[in-house]
C-alpha positions as a Markdown table, in Angstrom:
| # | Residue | x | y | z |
|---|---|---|---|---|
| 1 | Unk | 197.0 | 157.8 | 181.3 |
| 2 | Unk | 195.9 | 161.1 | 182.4 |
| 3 | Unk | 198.1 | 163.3 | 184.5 |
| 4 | Unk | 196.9 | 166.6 | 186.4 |
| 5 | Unk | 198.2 | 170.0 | 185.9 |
| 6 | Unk | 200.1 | 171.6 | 188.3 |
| 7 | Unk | 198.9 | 174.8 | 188.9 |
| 8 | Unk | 201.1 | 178.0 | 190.2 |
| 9 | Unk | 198.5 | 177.7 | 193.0 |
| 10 | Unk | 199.6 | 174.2 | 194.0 |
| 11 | Unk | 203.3 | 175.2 | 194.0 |
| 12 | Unk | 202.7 | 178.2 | 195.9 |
| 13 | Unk | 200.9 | 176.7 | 198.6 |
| 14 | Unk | 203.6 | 173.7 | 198.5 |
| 15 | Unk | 205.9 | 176.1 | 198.8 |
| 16 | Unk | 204.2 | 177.9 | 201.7 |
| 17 | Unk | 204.4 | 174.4 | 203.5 |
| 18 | Unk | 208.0 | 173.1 | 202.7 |
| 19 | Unk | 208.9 | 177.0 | 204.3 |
| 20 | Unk | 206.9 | 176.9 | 207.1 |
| 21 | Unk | 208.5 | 173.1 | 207.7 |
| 22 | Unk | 212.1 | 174.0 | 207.2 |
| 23 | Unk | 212.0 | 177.5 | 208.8 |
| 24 | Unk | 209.7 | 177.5 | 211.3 |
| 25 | Unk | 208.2 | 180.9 | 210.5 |
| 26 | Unk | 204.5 | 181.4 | 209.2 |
| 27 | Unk | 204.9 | 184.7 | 207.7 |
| 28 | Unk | 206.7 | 185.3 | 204.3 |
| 29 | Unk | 207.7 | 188.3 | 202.0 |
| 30 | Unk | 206.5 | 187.4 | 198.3 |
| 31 | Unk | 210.2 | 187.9 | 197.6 |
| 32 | Unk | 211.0 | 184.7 | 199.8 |
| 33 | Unk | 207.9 | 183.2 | 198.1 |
| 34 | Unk | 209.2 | 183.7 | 194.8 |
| 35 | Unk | 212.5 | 182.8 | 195.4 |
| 36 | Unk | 212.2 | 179.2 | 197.1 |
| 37 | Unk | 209.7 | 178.5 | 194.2 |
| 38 | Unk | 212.0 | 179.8 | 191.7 |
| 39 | Unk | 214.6 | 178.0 | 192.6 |
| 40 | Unk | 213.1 | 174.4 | 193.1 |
| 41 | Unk | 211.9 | 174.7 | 189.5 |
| 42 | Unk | 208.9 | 176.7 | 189.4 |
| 43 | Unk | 206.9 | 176.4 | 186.1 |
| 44 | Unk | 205.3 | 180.0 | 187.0 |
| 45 | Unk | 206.9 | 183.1 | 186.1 |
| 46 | Unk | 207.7 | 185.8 | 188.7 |
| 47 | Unk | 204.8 | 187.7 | 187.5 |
| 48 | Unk | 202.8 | 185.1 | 187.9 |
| 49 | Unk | 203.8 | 184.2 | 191.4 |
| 50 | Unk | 203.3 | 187.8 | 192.3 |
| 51 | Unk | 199.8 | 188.0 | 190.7 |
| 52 | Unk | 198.9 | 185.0 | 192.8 |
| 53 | Unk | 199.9 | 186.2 | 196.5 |
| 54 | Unk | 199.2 | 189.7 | 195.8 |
| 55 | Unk | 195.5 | 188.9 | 194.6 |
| 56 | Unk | 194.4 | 185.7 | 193.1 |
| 57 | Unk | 195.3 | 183.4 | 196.3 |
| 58 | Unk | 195.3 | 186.8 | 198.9 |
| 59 | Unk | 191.7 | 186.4 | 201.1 |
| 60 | Unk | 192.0 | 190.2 | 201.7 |
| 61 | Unk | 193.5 | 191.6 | 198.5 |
| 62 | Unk | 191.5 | 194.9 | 198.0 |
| 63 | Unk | 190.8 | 194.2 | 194.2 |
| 64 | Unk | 190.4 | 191.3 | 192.6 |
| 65 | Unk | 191.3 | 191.3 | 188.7 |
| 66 | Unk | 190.9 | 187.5 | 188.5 |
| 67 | Unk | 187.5 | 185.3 | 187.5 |
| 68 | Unk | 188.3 | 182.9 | 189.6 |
| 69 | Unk | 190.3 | 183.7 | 193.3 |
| 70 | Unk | 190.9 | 181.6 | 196.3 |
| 71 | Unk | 191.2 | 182.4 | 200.0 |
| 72 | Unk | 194.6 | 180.6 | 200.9 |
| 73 | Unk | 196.4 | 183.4 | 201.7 |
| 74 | Unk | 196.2 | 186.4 | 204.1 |
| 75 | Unk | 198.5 | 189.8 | 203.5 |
| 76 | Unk | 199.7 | 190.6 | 207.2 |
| 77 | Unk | 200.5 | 194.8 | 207.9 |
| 78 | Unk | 203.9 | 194.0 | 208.0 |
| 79 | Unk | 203.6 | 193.1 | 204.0 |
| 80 | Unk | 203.6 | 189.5 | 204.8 |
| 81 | Unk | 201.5 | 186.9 | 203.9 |
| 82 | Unk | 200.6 | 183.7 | 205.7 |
| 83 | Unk | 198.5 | 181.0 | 205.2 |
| 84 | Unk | 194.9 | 181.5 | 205.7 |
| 85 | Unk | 192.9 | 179.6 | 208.5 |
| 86 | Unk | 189.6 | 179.3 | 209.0 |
């Protein structure tokens, strides 16, 4: 039987749905991020969590050190990031 991956970007954007659910807000610090993922078992590291909203996953991160990088994300002025819709 084969099983799929999961990805830091899955959890991150599970992550960014359970908050949104439970809280009510849109708009979270990557420290929040990195803590509710954290702490429901994360298999990322907080580097990589950070790497991932800060760029990989970020629609408007200024550089992009990643091959491969996904528009899921926006970085608000505040230094919050939300989900990204079209």
């Amino acid at each position: 039987m084969l099983t799929e991956k999961i990805t830091c970007r899955d959890e991150l954007l599970n992550a960014f749905k359970n908050l949104i659910a439970s809280t009510g807000k849109k708009e979270f610090s990557i420290q929040e991020i990195k803590d509710y993922m954290l702490r429901n078992g994360s298999i990322s590291t907080e580097k990589t969590i950070e790497a991932h909203v800060r760029y990989r996953c970020c629609a408007n991160a200024k550089k992009r050190y990643h091959a491969t990088n996904y528009d899921d994300l926006i970085r608000l002025e505040s230094g919050l990031y939300s989900l990204f819709t079209r």
